[in-house]
N, C-alpha and C positions, 0 to 999 in steps of 0.2 A: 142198674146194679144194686143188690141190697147187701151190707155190710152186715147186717145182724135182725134176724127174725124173730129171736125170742120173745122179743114182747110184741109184736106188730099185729096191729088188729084195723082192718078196713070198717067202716070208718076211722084212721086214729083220732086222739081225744084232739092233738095238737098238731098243726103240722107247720114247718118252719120252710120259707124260702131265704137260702144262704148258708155257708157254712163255718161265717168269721165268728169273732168274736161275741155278738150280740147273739148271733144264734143258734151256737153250743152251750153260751149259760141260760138261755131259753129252753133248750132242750134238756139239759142237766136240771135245773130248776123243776121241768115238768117229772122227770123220769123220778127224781127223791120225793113228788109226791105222787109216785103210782100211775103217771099220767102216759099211755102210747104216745109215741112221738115218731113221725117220718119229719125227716132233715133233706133239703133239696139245694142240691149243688152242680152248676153250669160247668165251672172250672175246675179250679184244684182247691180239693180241703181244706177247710182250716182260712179260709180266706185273705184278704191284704199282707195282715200283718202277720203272719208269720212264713207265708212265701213269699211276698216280694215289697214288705214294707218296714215294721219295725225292726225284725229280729237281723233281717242279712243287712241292713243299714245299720245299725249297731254293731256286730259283726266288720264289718271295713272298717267304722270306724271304732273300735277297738285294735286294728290292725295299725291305723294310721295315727292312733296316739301312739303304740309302744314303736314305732318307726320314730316319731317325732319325739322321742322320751329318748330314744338311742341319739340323734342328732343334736339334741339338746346340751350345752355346755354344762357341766356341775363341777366346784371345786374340789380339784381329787383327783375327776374322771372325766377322759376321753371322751370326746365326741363320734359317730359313728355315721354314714351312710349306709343301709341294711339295702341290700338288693331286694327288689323281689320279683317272686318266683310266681308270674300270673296266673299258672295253670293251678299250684296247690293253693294259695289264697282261694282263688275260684273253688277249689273243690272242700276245703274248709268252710266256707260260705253255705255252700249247697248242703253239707256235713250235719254241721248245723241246722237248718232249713231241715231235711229229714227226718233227722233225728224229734226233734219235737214236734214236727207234723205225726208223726210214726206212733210215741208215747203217748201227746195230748191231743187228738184228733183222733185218726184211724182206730187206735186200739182202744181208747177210751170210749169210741161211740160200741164197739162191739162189745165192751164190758159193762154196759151202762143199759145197751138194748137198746139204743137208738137206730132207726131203720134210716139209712143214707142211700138217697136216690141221687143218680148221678142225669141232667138234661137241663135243658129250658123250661123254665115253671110259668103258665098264661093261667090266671084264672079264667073258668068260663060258667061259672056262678059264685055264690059266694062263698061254698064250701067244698066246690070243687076246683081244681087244677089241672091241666093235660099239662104233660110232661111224654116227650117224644112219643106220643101218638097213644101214652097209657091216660088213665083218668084218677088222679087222687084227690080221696075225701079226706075232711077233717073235719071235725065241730069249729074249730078253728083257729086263726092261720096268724102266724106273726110275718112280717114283713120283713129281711135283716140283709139286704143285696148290698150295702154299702156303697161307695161312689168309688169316681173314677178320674185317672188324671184330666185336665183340661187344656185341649191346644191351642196355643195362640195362634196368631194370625201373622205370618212373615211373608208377605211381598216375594216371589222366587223361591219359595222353601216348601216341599210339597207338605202337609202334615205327617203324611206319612216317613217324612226323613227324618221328623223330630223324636230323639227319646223320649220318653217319658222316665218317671224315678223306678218304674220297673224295670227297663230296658237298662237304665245306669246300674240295678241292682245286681242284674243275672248276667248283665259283661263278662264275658270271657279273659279279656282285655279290658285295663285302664289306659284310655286313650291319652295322647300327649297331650294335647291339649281342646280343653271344651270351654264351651259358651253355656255357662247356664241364664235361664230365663227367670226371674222370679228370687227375689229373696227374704222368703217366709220360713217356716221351717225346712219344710221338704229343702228347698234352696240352700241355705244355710251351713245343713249337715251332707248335703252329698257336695257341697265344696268345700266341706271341712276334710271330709272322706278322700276325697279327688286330690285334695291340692297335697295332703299327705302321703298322698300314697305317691306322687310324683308328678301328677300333673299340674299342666298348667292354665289356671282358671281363670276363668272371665265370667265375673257376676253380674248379672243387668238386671238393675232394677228400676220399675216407671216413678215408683214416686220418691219422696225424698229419706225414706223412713225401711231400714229392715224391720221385722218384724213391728209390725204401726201397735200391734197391743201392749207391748216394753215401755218404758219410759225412756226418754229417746238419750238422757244424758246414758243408758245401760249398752242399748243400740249403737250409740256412735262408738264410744269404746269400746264394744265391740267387733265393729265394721272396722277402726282403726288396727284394730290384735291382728286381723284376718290378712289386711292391705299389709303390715308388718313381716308375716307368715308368708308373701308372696302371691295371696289374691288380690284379681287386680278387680276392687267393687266400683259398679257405677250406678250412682244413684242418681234421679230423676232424668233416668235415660232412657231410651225406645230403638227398641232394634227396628229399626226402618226396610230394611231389604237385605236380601242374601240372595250370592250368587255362585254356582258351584265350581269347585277350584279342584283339581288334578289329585287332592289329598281329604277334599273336605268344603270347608264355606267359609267363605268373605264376604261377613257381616258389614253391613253400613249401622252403626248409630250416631242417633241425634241427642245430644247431653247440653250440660248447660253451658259448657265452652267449646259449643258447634255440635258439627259433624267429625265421629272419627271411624275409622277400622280396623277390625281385628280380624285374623283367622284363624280359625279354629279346626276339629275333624270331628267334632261331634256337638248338635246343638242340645241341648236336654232344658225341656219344659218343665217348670215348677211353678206354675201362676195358681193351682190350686184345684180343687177337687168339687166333682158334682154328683150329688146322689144320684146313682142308678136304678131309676126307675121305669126306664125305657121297654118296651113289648113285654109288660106283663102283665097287661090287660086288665090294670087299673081302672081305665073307663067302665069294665062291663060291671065291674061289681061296688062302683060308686065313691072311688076311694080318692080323695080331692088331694090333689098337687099346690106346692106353692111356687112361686117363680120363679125360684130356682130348680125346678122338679125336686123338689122333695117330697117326701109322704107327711103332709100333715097330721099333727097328735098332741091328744091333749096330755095334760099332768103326767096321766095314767098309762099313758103311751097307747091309746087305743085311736084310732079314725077314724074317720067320717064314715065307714062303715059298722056296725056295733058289731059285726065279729069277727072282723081284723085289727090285727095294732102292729107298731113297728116298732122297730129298736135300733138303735146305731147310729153310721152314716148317713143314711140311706133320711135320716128325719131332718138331716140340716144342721143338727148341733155342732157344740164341739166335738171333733173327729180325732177322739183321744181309746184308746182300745177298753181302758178301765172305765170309761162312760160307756162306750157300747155296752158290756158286759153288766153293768150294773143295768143297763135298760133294759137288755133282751131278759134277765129275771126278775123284772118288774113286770115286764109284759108278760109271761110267763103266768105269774101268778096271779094277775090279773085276769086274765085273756080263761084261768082254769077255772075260777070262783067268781067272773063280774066282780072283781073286787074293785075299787078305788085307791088302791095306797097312789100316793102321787110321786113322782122322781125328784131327789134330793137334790139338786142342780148348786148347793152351797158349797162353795172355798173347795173348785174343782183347778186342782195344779195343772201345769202346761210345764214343759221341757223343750228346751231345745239341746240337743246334743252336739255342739260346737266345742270346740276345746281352748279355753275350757266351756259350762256350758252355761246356758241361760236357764233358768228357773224363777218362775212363778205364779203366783196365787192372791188372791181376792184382787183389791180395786188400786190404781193408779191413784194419785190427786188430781189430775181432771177428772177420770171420770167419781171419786167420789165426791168432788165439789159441785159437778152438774147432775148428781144424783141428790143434793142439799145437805150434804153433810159441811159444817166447817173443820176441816180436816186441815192436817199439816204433816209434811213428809220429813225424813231427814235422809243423808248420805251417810253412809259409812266405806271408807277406803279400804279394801283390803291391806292394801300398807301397813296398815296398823291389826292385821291379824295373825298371829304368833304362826299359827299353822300354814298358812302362803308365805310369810318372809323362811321360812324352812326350806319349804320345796322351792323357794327363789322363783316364785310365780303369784306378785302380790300386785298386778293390773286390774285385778276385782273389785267389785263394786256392789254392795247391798243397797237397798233403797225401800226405806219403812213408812207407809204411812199409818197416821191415826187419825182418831178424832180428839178433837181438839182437848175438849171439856174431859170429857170421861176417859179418854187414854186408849180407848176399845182398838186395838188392832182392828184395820181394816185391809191391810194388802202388805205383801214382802214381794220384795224383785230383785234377785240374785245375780252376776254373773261373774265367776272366780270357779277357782277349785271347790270341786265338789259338789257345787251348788245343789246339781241334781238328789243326789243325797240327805242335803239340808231342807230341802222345800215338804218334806214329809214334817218334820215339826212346827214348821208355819202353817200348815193344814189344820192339825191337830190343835194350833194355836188359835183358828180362826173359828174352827168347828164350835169352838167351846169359849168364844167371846174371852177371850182372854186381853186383859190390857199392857201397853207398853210398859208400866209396870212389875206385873208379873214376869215379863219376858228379862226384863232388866236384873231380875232376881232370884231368875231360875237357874240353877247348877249346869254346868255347861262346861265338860272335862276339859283341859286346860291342849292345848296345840289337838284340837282338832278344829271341823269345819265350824263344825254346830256352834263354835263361841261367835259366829259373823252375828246371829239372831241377839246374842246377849246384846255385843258390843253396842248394834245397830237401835236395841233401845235404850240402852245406856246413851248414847249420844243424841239425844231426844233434850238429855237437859246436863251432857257431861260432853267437855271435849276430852273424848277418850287418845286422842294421841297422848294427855299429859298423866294418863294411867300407868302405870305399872305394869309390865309385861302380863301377869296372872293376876289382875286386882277384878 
């Protein structure tokens, strides 16, 4: 199927396997400099994240905060139980999901001249491709498939029984109660999603730590908020066997006080994601994998082939949609001019969408102590931030490190109201070496988020509890 011919010329200059995120700003990239482009897509447009990753898991939970915002006590005002209504939620989701696949996908590649083939893309040299028994050329090709959930391995569970976070995404039905597997992000936010919207959750996690990249004093307050909210978290636990029950599974885990069990009617996998690089005949045109199958790439995001590169998932990195996107027009413009620009991989934020949510950017103090920095962190309580004792939601927690000597911000770690919000001027903070100083001394409007960053370097050499509401 071609979506748009007006610019389409055999050989094209470029041509893209995928249609996420990495490889529409790869194709956008080539198209504003004049470049033919065919776009090659297996599934549905638009790729993970905006059918079945970021956007309808945001989406729930958006639905499952303003449910838990109505339950929630405030002085004044009522508390509420909001029913819901599974069919229009669902169709709000998918709404959603449309609507933006429709605008920034489908109609964009036709107004843009991008030529979308729809099949299985195998190279069978190096500038060419068969796609369902046709043969496309390119001068050459970015790689941009993205990865895919990964199953574990349950004793009595066939894999095929297990969700995955697409399967929890495009539910018809929020089941009563589920077992999720894994508590990373994916984890995290579809039992934030779940347990608000009604169900009842069971977190299982193998090692001792949610999210092991947080700083774990962040983590455990957090994993505490969730236990609080009604999820039941189990850390350094292993789901040992399941056995199928008239409604669903009866899990055996092994935890650190024994063996226990829980049943559930849906189990959902979230141990993590593997680039997809599976039959697309990689081997014939030289293009080296790494152990985890990924597509190998230097700086430039190009591979062991000189004229293929890749971008996104699909390389191993971080699996964040604004690093896809920033690589597929690296490679892009690379991939059109043998250019060398290399990918900017500094003070790249992470989110987790928990409620409230996790947020953060650059280094831990492990790792900038075993990186040689002497570094030193400090806490900051939300308790003491004008804008959380408001909203009567001040369980928050920043967490700032430096270095020592010269003051240089080296990493912020959020989790309270807002956070995700705030983490954009910690970026901006780190992009541009900015010191606990400067942060300590920057304007920072009085009852919003954004004062956690002042407060948190202020508290570097002030105990800001003995501060003055606005000081």
């Amino acid at each position: 199927m071609v979506m748009s011919t007006l610019h389409a010329s055999a050989p094209w200059d470029l041509g893209i396997i995928g249609s996420g995120s990495a490889a529409f700003a790869a194709a956008l990239e080539a198209r504003a400099r004049g470049a033919s482009v065919v776009l090659i897509e297996r599934d549905a447009l638009g790729g993970t994240c905006v059918n079945v990753g970021c956007v309808p898991s945001k989406a729930l939970l958006v639905a499952a905060h303003r449910r838990s915002l109505a339950a929630s006590a405030y002085p004044g005002l009522g508390a509420e139980t909001l029913p819901i209504d599974h069919d229009e939620l669902a169709a709000g989701v998918r709404g959603v999901v449309s609507s933006l696949v429709k605008r920034k996908y489908r109609d964009l590649a036709e107004r843009m001249g991008i030529d979308v083939r729809y099949g299985t893309a195998r190279f069978v040299s190096d500038e060419t491709v068969s796609v369902g028994g046709d043969e496309l050329t390119a001068r050459r090709w970015i790689i941009a498939t993205g990865a895919h959930a990964v199953l574990p391995s349950v004793d009595g569970l066939d894999p095929a029984e297990l969700w995955t976070s697409t399967d929890a995404l495009t539910a018809l039905e929020i089941p009563a109660r589920v077992a999720i597997i894994g508590a990373g992000s994916i984890g995290l936010e579809l039992a934030t999603a779940y347990s608000g919207l009604g169900a009842r959750v069971h977190l299982i996690e193998s090692t001792p730590q949610a999210v092991a990249s947080a700083p774990l004093e962040l983590t455990g307050a957090l994993v505490e908020h969730l236990r609080a909210s009604g999820v039941a978290v189990a850390l350094t636990t292993t789901v040992g066997s399941a056995q199928a029950t008239t409604s669903g599974w009866l899990l055996q885990l092994q935890g650190p006080e024994g063996a226990t069990q829980v049943e559930v009617d849906r189990v959902i996998a979230a141990v993590g994601r593997r680039p997809t690089t599976e039959n697309l005949g990689l081997e014939t045109v030289g293009v080296e994998l790494g152990a985890r199958g990924e597509v190998v790439v230097d700086a430039t995001m190009r591979t062991s082939n000189r004229g293929i590169w890749a971008a996104g998932d699909v390389t191993g990195g971080p699996q964040y949609v604004y690093v896809a996107a920033a690589q597929g027009a690296l490679a892009a413009r690379n991939a059109l001019s043998d250019g060398d620009e290399h990918f900017d991989d500094r003070a790249i934020p992470a989110v987790v969408f928990t409620d409230p949510p996790l947020a953060q950017v650059g280094l831990t103090l492990d790792e900038a102590q075993h990186q040689g920095y002497d570094a030193e962190s400090t806490t900051f309580s939300f308790a003491d931030l004008p804008r959380a004792i408001v909203e009567h939601a001040t369980e928050g927690l920043a967490v700032m490190v430096a270095e020592r000597t010269s003051g240089r911000l080296l990493g912020v770690h959020l989790w309270g109201v807002n956070a995700a919000e705030v983490i954009q001027s910690a970026v901006l903070a780190l992009r541009t070496n900015l010191t606990i100083s400067d942060l300590a001394t920057t304007w920072a409007p009085y009852l919003t988020a954004s004062e956690a960053l002042r407060l948190a370097a202020q508290s570097f050499t002030t105990d800001v509890a003995n501060l003055s509401c606005c000081a």
